[in-house]
C-alpha positions as CSV (number, residue, x, y, z in Angstrom):
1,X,0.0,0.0,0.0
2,X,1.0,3.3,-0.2
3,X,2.6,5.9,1.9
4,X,2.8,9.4,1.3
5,X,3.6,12.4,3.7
6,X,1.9,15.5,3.2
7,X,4.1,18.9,4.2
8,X,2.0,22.1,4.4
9,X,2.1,25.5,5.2
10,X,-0.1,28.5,6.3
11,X,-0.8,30.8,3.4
12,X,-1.8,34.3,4.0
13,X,-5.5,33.6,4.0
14,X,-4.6,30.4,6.5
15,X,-2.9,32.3,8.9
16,X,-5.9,35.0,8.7
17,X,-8.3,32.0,10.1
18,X,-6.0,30.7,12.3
19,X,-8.7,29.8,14.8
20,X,-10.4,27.4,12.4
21,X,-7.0,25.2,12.1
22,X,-9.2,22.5,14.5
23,X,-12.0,22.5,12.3
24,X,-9.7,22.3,9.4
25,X,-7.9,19.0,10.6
26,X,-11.4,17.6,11.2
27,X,-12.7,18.4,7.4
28,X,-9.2,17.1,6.0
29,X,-9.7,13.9,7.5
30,X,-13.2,13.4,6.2
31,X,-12.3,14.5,2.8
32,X,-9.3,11.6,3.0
33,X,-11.8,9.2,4.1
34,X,-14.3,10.4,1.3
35,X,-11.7,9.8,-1.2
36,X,-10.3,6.5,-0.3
37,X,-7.1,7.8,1.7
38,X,-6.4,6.8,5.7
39,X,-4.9,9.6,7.5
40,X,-2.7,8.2,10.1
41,X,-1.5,11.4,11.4
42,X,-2.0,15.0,11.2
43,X,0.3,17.1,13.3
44,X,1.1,20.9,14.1
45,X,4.7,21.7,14.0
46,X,7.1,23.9,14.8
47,X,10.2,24.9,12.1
48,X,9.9,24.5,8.0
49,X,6.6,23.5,8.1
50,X,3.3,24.0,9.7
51,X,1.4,20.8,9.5
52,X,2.5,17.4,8.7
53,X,0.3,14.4,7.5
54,X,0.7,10.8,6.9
55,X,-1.4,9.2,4.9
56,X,-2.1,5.6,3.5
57,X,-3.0,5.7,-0.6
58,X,-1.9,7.6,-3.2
59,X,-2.5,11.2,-1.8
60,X,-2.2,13.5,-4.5
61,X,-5.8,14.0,-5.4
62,X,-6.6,14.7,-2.3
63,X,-3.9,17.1,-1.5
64,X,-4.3,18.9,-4.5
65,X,-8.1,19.3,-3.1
66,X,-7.2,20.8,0.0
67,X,-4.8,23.1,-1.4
68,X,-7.7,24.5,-3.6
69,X,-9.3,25.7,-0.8
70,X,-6.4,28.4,-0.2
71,X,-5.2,27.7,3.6
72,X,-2.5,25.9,2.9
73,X,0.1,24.7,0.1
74,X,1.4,21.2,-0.1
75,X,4.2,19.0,-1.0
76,X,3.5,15.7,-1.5
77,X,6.1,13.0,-0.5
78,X,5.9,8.9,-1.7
79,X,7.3,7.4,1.5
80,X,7.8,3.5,1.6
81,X,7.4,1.4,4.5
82,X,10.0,-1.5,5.3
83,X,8.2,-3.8,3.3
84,X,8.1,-1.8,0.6
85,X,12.0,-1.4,0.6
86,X,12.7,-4.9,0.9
87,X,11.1,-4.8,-2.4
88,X,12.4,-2.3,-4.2
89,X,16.3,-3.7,-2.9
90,X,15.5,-6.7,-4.4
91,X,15.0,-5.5,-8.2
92,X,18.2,-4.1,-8.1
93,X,20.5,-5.8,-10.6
């Protein structure tokens, strides 16, 4: 299955409703659910970015989805599990 991590910031607009971050975080994960994606984890950091996500499924619809809505902007980052690298080391020739 696959991984992906989800790095975002605030834009201008996000950081204007700051407040609604919570209800945000709660709309994001019913929008992954709705489109077939498990969030495993959404957290507020501190540093580069503002929120990180991990999520379970190809992501990049739904990122691109939130992202439309103006609070935040994305990058979108395949991440493979142990399993997934065991494969991978063993196509190398």
């Amino acid at each position: 299955m696959a991984h992906c991590v989800l790095l975002s910031n605030f834009t201008d607009q996000g950081l204007r409703t700051i407040k609604d971050t919570q209800k945000r975080a709660e709309a994001f994960k019913a929008m992954a659910s709705k489109s077939g994606v498990k969030a495993h984890t959404l957290l507020c950091t501190h540093g580069k970015h503002d929120v990180v996500a991990i999520a379970e499924a190809d992501a990049t619809a739904l990122s691109l989805s939130i992202a439309s809505m103006g609070n935040i902007r994305t990058e979108t980052l395949r991440a493979f599990d142990t399993t997934d690298m065991t494969k991978i080391l063993a196509k190398m020739v």
